[in-house]
Structures are given as structure tokens and as C-alpha cells.
N, C-alpha and C positions, 0 to 999 in steps of 0.2 A: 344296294339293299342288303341289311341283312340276309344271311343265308342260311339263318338259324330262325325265319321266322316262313310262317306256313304260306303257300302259295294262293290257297283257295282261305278264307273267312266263313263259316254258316253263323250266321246269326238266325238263334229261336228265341223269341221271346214268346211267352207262355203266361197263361194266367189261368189256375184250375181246367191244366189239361190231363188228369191222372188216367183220362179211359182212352186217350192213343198216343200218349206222348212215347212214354216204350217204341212202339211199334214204329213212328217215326224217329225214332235216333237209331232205330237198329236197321233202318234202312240207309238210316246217312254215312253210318259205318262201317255198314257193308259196301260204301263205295269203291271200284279196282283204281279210282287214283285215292291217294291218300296219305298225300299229304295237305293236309285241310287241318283249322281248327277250329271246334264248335263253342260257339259261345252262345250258353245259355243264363237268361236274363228273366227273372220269375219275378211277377207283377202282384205280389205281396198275395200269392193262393193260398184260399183254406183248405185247400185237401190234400190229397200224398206229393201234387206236385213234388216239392220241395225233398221228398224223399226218396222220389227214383233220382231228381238232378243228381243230388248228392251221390248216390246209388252208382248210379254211370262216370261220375265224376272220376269216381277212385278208383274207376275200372279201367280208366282210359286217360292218360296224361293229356290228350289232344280235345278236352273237354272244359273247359270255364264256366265257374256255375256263377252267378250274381244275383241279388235277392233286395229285390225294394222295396225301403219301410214300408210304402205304402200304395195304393193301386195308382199310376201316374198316370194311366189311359195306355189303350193300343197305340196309340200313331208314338207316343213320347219312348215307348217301350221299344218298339220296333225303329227309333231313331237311336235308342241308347246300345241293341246291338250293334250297329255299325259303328258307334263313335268307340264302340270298347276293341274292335275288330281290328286286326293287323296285315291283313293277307290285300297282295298285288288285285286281285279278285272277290267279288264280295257275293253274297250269296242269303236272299232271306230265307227262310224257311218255317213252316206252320205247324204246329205242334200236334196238326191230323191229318199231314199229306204224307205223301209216300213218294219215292225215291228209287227209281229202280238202280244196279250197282254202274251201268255206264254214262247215268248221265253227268257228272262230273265232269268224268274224260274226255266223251265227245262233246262236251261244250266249251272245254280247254283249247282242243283242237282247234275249232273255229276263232276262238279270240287271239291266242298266238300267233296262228296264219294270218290277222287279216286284221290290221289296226283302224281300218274303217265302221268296224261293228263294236257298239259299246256295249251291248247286251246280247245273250245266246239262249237261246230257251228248248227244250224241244216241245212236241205236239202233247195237249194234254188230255190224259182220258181223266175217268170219273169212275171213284166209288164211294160203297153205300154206306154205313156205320160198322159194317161188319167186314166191309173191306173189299166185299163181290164186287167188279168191274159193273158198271153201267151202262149204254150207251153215255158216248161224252154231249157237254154242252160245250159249247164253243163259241167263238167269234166267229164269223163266216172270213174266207184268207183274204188280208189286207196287205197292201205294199208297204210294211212297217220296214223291208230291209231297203225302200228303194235307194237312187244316189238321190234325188232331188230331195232338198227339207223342206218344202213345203207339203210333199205329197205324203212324207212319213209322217208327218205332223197333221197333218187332216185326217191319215189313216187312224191313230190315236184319238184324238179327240170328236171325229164324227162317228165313225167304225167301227168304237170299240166299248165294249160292255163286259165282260167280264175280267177284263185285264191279269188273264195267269201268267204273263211274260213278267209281272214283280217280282217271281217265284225264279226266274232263271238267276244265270250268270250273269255278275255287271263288274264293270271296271270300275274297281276303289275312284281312280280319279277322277271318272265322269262322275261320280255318285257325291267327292268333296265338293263339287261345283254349286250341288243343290239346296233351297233348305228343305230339309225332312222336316222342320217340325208344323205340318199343318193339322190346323184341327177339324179341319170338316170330312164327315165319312167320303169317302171313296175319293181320296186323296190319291192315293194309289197311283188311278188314270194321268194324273196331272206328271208325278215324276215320271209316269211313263211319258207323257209329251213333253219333259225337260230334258229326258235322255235323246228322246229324235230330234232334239235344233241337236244334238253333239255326235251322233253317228247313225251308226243303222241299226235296227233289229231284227234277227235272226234266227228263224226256228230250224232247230237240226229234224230231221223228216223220219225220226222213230218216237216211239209215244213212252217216254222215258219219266215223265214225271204225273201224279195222280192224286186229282183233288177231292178232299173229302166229303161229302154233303151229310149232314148229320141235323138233329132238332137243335143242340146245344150251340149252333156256331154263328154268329151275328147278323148274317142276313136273314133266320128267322126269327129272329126279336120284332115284335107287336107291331111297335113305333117307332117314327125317325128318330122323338127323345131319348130312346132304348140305345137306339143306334150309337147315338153323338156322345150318347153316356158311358158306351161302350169304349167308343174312338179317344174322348178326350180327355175321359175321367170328369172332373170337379172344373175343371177350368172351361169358363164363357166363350165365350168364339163371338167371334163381331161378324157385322154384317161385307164386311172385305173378305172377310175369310173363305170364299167362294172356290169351287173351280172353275168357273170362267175367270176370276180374277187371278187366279195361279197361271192358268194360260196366258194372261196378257203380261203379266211378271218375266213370264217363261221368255216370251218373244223380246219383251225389253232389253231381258239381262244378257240373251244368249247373244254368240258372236256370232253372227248373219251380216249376209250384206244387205245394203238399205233393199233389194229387191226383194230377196228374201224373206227379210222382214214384212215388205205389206202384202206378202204375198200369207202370210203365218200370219198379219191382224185379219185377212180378209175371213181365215179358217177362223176365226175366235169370233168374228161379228154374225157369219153362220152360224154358230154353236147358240147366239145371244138371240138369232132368231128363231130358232128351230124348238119348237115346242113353248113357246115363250118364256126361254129361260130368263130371257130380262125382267120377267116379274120380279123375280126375289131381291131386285134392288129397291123396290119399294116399299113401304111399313107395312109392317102386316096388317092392319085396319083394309089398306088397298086393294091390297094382293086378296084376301078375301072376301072381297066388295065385288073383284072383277068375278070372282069364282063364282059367286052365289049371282049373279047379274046374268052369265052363261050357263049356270045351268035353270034358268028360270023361263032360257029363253025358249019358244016351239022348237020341235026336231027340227023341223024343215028351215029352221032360222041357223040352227046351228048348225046343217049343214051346209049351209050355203057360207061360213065362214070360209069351209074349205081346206 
């Protein structure tokens, strides 16, 4: 490897973040490891974005600003920092989370030592627009580090809701294995079940990284159209484009053995039952037929579904 090239990657992509983007790079820089390079990738904003990048740019050699024509969507944005990224370790990062200065370090630590974990994360708190700590929201603790893959892999895709381990540390090579570019919101979850068929996940046990909640940020958008419009920009998404079908992709592609493997379709044929996610493979005429059919039905009908 090169020895002229950075250990650690942050990829930010950003799109009209000028009311914290500051605030998070200036906590990415105050990292105590530091040798890291920040690549920041702005999704064609109309507001000052564009003019702290630059801003910081020329403040700091260890900063890459990129700027597209046009708005490509989140997920496309967030795939094009990684492919521009050079570093043994890759690292996303959100242009309204916070960064305290060890987590880096202590997440170095863990990866170095221990070539079974392909992700490092620490525990996440929660603030508010203005930056006041919250009470966190969280996942309840899952066995995302166990040895068996099938158990991390159920941990993921049954147990897991809000997925702040995207936000950690991951190994560039587990991360070439996958494809980033999907277009359905909360894709997220899914690379995170591509990285558990490939190692462990690992949370260091101090509360080093800090999620924003704010109006402006895409889980409060109206509607799902809001959402996808947010995720994919201009471009259609077919009806494969699913996370259950990204899971069963996941199980395919990864290198398991055949036990493994049905032991990883059985976690996916769960997922297809649970809340009737197998609906959305049907046309929407359907899918909205069953809907308006249960709720037409008596309470006591419905609850005896069960």
C-alpha cells in the first residue's frame, strides 16, 4: 500500500447542509488520530453548502471537496464517497452528527487487533438542533459481534431499526464486496446484513459518536414519495429493488457454507413473514385491496388474526 495515502477515509456527502455542516467537520478534525482524509461530495446545494466546503478545503490539505451537476439522490451520493475514497478504512459520515475526538482511535484499535470484525462503531447518544444531548434512542443490544453468521445476520435484519453502526468504522474491503447502489430508503439496514455474512460488528462501550434529530432531516418528510425522492433523486426503482430482496442477494452472493446459508434464507423467509412484508411483492391494486378488506373488518375479527 501506499504510505502516502491516509489510513482512515470520511466520506460526507451533503446536500443543503449549511446549518451543521461546520460543526460536523470541526468535530471530524478534531479527531487525536489523524491521519484520515475527508472527502466531501455536495449534491448540487443551493445554499452556502458549497461555500464552507470550499472554506475548509483550503484550510486543510486532508479535505476533498467534489460538487455534482446535478442532485443524483442520497444513496448515489453516499456510494460516490466511497468510490472517490482511498484509505485501508472507510468511514460515512452525516453532515449533522457529531464526533467526539476518540472515536477514530478507539475504533482503530479494535479493527487492527482483530481481523474477525469488519465494522467498529461506538454506543450512540442523541442531540437536538442545537446540539443539547437527549436521552438516546437506540436499538435494544443485539449479538451483531457474535461468531455464528447466522445469529448476526438475524441480529440485523430482525433487531435492528435504527442502524447507527453505518456511521462507524468499516473495512474498505468488506465494503468493495458490496453493491452500494440501492435505491430503496433504508437501504442502510441491508449493507449492514451484507457486512454480517463477512465478519462481526462491534461496538467499543463509550458513547463517542452523536446523532442529530432535527425537522430538516429525511425521516421527517410527510411521505414515503418524500422519502424515495429524497433517497434516489429522479431515478425509478423497480419492484426488486426491496430489502427483503437485498437480504436474499446478501445470502446468495456471500461466501457461507451451504448450512449457513439456509440457516440466513430461514432469517429472510422471517423477515417475509413478519408484519406481511410479502405484501409489497404484489401490485398495488392488491396490496390495497387486502388493506381496505382489514380494516373494514370488526375489531374482534381483527383481532383474532392475531
Amino acid at each position: 500500500m501506499d504510505s502516502n495515502l491516509p489510513t482512515v477515509s470520511i466520506g460526507l456527502p451533503v446536500f443543503n447542509g449549511e446549518d451543521y455542516l461546520e460543526a460536523a467537520l470541526e468535530s471530524l478534525l478534531a479527531q487525536t488520530y489523524t491521519n484520515f482524509e475527508i472527502v466531501l461530495c455536495d449534491n448540487a446545494s443551493s445554499d452556502r453548502t458549497a461555500e464552507i466546503c470550499q472554506t475548509y478545503a483550503a484550510k486543510d490539505a486532508r479535505i476533498r471537496y467534489y460538487r455534482n451537476d446535478h442532485n443524483i439522490g442520497a444513496a448515489e451520493n453516499f456510494d460516490r464517497v466511497f468510490q472517490l475514497s482511498r484509505g485501508k478504512y472507510f468511514k460515512w459520515a452525516a453532515h449533522d452528527d457529531l464526533c467526539k475526538p476518540t472515536f477514530l482511535e478507539r475504533c482503530i484499535e479494535v479493527l487492527d487487533r482483530d481481523l474477525s470484525v469488519v465494522l467498529c462503531t461506538s454506543e450512540a447518544g442523541r442531540i437536538d438542533w442545537a446540539g443539547n444531548e437527549q436521552p438516546p434512542k437506540a436499538d435494544s443490544p443485539r449479538p451483531i459481534d457474535a461468531w455464528e453468521v447466522a445469529e448476526r445476520f438475524e441480529a440485523i435484519v430482525l433487531k435492528t431499526f435504527w442502524s447507527y453502526e453505518i456511521f462507524g468504522l468499516i473495512r474498505s474491503s468488506a465494503l468493495k464486496k458490496l453493491n452500494l447502489r440501492r435505491s430503496n430508503y433504508g437501504s442502510d439496514r441491508v449493507i449492514l446484513a451484507e457486512l454480517s455474512l463477512q465478519g462481526r460488528l462491534v461496538h467499543v462501550p463509550e458513547m463517542l459518536f452523536f446523532r442529530r434529530f432535527h425537522l430538516k432531516q429525511s425521516t421527517c418528510m410527510q411521505s414515503a414519495k418524500e422519502r424515495q425522492q429524497w433517497h434516489s433523486g429522479n431515478r425509478k426503482r423497480s419492484i426488486w429493488e426491496r430489502g427483503s430482496v437485498g437480504f436474499m442477494q446478501a445470502v446468495f452472493q456471500a461466501d457461507l457454507t451451504p448450512a449457513e446459508r439456509v440457516q440466513c434464507m430461514g432469517v429472510v423467509l422471517r423477515y417475509l413473514t413478519k408484519a406481511g412484508n410479502w405484501r409489497y411483492f404484489l401490485p398495488k391494486h392488491f396490496r390495497q385491496t387486502k388493506k381496505l378488506t382489514l380494516t373494514q373488518m370488526p375489531a374482534q375479527s381483527i383481532a383474532s388474526k392475531g
